[in-house]
ZAVOKOL-160593 format. One record per residue (C-alpha): residue in three letters; x, y, z. Coordinates in Angstrom, 3 decimals, always signed. Example, Ala and Ser with C-alpha at 12.3 -4.5 7.8 and 13.67 -1.06 7.14 Angstrom:
2
> code_east_north_up
> ALA_+12.300_-4.500_+7.800 .
> SER_+13.670_-1.060_+7.140 .
# end
This chain:
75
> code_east_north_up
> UNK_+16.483_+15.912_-5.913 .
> UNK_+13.307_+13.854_-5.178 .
> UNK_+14.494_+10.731_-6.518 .
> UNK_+17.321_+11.175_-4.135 .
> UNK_+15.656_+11.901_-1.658 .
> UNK_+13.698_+8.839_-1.953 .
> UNK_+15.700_+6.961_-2.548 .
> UNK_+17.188_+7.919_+0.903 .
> UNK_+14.647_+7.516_+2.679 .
> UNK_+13.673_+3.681_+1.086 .
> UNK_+17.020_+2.951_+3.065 .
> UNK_+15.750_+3.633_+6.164 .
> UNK_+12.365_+1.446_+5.557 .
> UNK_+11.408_-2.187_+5.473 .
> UNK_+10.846_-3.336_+1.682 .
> UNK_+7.567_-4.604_+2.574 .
> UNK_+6.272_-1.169_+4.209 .
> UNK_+8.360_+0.695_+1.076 .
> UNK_+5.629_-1.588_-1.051 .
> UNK_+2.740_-1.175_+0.627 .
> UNK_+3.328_+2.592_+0.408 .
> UNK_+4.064_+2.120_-3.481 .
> UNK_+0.081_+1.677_-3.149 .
> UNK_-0.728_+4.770_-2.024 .
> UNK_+0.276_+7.456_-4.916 .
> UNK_-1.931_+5.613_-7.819 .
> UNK_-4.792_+5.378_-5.072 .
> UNK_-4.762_+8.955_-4.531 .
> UNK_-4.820_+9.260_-7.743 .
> UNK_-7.561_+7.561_-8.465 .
> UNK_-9.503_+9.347_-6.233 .
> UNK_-8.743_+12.317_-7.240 .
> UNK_-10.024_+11.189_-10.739 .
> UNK_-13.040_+9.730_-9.368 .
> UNK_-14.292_+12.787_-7.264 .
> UNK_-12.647_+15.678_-8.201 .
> UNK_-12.850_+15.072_-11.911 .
> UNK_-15.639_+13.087_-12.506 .
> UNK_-13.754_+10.123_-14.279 .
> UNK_-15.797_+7.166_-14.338 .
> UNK_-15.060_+4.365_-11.956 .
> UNK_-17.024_+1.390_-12.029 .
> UNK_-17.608_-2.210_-12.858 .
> UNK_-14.101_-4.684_-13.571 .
> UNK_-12.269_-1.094_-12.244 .
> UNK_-13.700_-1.534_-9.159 .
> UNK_-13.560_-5.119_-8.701 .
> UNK_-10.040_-5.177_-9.455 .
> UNK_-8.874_-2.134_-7.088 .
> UNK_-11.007_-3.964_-4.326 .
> UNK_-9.156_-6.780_-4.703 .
> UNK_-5.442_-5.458_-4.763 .
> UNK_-6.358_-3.289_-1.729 .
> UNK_-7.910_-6.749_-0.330 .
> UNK_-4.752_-8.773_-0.896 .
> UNK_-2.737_-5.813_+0.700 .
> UNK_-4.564_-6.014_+3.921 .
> UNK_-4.620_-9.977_+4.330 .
> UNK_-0.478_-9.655_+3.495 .
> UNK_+0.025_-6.270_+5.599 .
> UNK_-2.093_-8.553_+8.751 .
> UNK_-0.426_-11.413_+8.285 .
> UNK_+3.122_-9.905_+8.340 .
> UNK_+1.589_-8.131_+11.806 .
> UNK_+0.508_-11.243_+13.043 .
> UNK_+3.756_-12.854_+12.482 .
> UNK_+5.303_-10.139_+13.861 .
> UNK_+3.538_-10.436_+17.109 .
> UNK_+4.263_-13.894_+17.344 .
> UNK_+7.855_-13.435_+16.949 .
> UNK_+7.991_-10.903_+19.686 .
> UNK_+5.907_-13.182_+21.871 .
> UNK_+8.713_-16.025_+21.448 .
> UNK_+11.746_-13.825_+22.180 .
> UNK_+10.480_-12.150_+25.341 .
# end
């Protein structure tokens, strides 16, 4: 039933906003890890979430921008 669901609701969604929200479920899992359960979390680990959740802000801003522009043309 959840996978259905999902897979429902992806319909109604941009890709690109269905990705970025991919993001989110390991990230809260991480911190969960990290502060509820004292898993260790430094070092390459934190370099390399830094700079997926880096990339997904330049792409999510740039796909805003864009956005903007486009709406700027048409009206």
């Amino acid at each position: 039933v959840p996978l259905l669901l999902f897979a429902v609701a992806a319909r109604s969604i941009p890709f690109a906003l269905l990705g970025i929200l991919q993001f989110l479920s390991p990230s809260i899992q991480l911190f969960l890890g990290v502060w509820l359960y004292g898993e260790a979390f430094a070092g390459a680990r934190l370099a390399g979430f830094c700079a997926i959740w880096l990339a997904l802000l330049i792409y999510s801003a740039e796909g805003w921008r864009s956005s903007r522009s486009a709406r700027k043309l048409a009206d």
